[in-house]
Residue, then its C-alpha position, 0 to 999 in steps of 0.5 A: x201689427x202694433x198689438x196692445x193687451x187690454x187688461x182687467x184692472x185692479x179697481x181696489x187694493x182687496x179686489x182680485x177679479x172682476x167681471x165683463x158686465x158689457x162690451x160698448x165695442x165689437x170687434x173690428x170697432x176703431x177706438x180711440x184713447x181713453x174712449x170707454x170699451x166695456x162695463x166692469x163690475x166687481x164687489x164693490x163698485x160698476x165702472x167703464x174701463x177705458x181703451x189704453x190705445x188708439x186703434x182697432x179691437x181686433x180681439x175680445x178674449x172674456x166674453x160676457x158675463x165671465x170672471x176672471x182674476x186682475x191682470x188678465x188679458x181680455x181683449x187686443x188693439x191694433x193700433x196700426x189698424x185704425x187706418x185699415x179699418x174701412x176695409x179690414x174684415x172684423x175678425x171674428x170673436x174668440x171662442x166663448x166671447x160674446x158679441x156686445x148686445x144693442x143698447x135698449x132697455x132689455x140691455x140695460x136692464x140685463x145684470x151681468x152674469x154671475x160667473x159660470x162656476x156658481x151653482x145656479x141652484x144655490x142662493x147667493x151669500x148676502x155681499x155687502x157693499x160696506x162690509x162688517x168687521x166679520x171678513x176683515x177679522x177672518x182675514x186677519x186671522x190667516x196672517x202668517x207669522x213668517x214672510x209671506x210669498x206673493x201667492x200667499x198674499x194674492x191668495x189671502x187677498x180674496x174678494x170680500x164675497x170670499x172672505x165673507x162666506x169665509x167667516x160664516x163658516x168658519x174656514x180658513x181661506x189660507x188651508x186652501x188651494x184655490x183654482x184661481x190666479x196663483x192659487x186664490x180661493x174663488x166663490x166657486x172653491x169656497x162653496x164647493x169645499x162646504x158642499x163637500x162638507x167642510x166646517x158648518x157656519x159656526x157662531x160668529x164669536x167663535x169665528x172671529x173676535x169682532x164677528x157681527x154677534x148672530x151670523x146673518x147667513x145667506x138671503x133666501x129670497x121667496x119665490x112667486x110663480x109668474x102669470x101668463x102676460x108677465x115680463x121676468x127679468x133677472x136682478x141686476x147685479x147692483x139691485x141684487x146687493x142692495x136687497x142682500x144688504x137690506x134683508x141683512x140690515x134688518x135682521x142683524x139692527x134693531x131698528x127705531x127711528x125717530x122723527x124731526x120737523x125742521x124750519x128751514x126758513x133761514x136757510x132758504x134766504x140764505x140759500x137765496x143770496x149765495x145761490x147765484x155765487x156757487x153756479x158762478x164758482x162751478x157748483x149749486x147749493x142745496x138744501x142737502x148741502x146745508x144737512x150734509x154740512x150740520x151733520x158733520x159738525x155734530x157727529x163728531x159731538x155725538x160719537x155714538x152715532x158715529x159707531x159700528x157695532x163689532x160682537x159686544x165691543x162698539x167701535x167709534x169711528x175716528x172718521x166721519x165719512x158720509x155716504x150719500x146715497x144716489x138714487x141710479x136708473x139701474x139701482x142705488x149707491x152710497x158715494x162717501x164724502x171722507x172727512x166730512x168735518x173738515x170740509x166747508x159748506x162750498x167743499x161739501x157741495x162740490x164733492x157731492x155733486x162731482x161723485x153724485x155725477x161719476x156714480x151715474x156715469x160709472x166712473x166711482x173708485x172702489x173706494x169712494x163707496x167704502x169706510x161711511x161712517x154714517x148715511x144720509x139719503x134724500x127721498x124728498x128730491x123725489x116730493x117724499x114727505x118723509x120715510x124710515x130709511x134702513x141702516x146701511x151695515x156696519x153703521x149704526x145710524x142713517x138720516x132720512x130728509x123730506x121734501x123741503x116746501x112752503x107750509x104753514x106753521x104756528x108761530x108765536x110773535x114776540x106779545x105772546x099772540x099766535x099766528x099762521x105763518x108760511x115757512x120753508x118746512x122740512x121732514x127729518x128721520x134718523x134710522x138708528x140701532x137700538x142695540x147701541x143707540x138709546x132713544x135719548x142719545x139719538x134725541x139729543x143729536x137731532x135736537x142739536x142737528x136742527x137748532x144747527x139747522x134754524x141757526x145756520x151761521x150767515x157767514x158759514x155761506 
């Protein structure tokens, strides 16, 4: 037998494990090369991993819902099988492997499981997609000041979950002895060493020197007892950082948002003419494209909003990287467009479409979700007139865009008269962070965004 190891990848240069959210094959299945095999996820993104080989799945060694480190063995192919496939018994799974459900609706719905080795009873520390300078600062500061061994590196390269936690409490992940992979430091260790009473969650300031100034602390969601005839499913996984992010977003920003109406008229007719000229050149042009584009022109004009607050020192980003938030049928994730001012309206529109279509088929790199600068989110597709988005941490600002629709609207014409006209008119929101952004910074950027906006250049198209 021809035998080919799958292994658990390396979706990312931080990531040191992942889980087995889904097998799409069971044993004894015949797969094809590059044809997806099973559902990962890790603390930064979901993703389908493909077969390395043509051949039979003759092996599944993680079940699902478990955890393992990078480079593990999961599963086996026999690429002389395929052939024999027809008659050859499945072989059975082994011991502690799940077969994969049928896909449904309860199916799709059912989060991976978190790793056997976290206390069901304990509330889950917040992860966050886009991590606050907390971890990375507590990350630093296990440096070693000499050579350092390839365990010591696998060990200071824990999840950011780890390092998280990590900072909160002020412990020093190096100190450790993990039971993972070359002795990395897993949640499970992690937790077990406060539980057993290890150093209390300090102030941030004295954790690190770039600490969030109040140390958000874990998401204790309340708790409400079901009625008979209800339906309780878990979160999924994705659905469970969202509201950690969200929960902490809250409490960490002081949170104002500030309201434009913009005419879009102009762009509409622009829209109009190029539309039949971007579908023949592989993408479509959307109103969104033309925000996307404004956006990016002005941020670099706007630094503060651009910024990320780190303690009492405010980072202004050399990059603008926007996140587009893409509304999933299993949750939400921000995609980011990485040095959005260098683009062209035509540049903006096909990266936004091609990571909006990887995002709902799970095919998004680690870090095509990380480093956003700033957010923009697009409830109008939806017919929402407009809403008061909540600012995606570390970031200081998000936009929130209205449905985009004919409405009337006084205008004056040029004797001075007043008339009722129909216009293309749309809602804009800018979510910001008082702590750093004062009204009158945040004013100034959305007068700018809509005069660049209502005064689009024709040849910008």
């Amino acid at each position: 037998m021809a035998r080919v190891d799958v292994i658990m990848p390396q979706m990312g240069e931080s990531i040191a494990e992942g889980t087995v959210a889904r097998w799409l094959k069971k044993v004894g299945d015949v797969v094809k090369r590059d044809e997806p095999i099973l559902e990962i996820t890790t603390d930064k993104v979901d993703a389908e991993i493909p077969s390395p080989a043509s051949g039979v799945l003759t092996e599944i060694k993680v079940g699902e819902g478990k955890t393992v480190a990078v480079q593990t063995v999961i599963a086996v192919i026999d690429t002389d099988g395929a052939q024999a496939a027809a008659t050859a018994k499945p072989a059975a799974p082994a011991t502690g492997a799940a077969p994969a459900r049928p896909a449904g609706p309860a199916a799709a719905a059912a989060p991976a499981a978190p790793a056997a080795s976290a206390a069901p009873t304990r509330p889950a520390p917040p992860p966050a997609p886009a991590a606050p300078a907390a971890p990375a600062a507590a990350a630093a500061s296990t440096l070693p000041t000499g050579p350092e061994t390839a365990e010591e590196r696998l060990r200071r390269r824990s999840t950011p979950l780890v390092r998280k936690i990590a900072a909160e409490h002020s412990v020093d992940i190096s100190g450790l002895q993990g039971t993972g992979y070359a002795g990395r430091v897993t949640k499970k260790d992690i937790l077990e060493f406060i539980d057993r009473g290890g150093p209390a969650a300090a102030p941030a300031a004295a954790a690190a020197p770039y600490a969030p100034a109040v140390a958000p602390g874990a998401v204790v969601h309340p708790t409400s007892e079901p009625w008979p005839g209800d339906r309780v499913e878990p979160m999924s996984r994705i659905r469970k950082l969202t509201a950690d992010h969200m929960v902490v977003s809250r409490r960490v920003s002081a949170h104002v948002t500030s309201y434009y109406e913009v005419d879009f008229s102009h762009i509409a007719r622009l829209r109009e003419r190029s539309k039949r000229e971007y579908e023949e050149r592989g993408t479509k042009l959307t109103y969104l494209a033309f925000v996307t584009k404004v956006i990016a022109d002005n941020l670099r004009r706007h630094p503060i909003v651009n910024a990320s607050v780190s303690g009492d020192n405010i980072i202004y980003r050399g990059q603008i990287n926007i996140g587009i938030a893409v509304a999933l049928d299993w949750g939400l994730i921000v995609p980011v467009l990485r040095n959005a001012d260098e683009l062209s309206l035509l540049g903006i529109a096909r990266q936004m479409a091609d990571l909006a279509e990887r995002a709902r088929t799970k095919r998004l790199n680690p870090d095509e979700v990380q480093k956003g600068t700033f957010t923009i989110t697009n409830p109008g597709v939806f017919g929402s007139y407009i809403g008061a988005p909540i600012i995606n941490q570390p970031q200081v600002a998000i936009l929130g865009v209205g449905a985009i629709e004919k409405r009337p609207k006084v205008i004056t014409l040029e004797d001075g008269q007043d008339v009722i006209a129909v216009r293309t008119l749309g809602m804009l929101s800018l979510s910001y962070d008082h702590r750093v952004v004062d009204g009158a910074d945040a004013d100034r950027f959305m007068a700018d965004v809509k005069r660049g906006l209502e005064t689009f250049a024709a040849e910008a198209v």
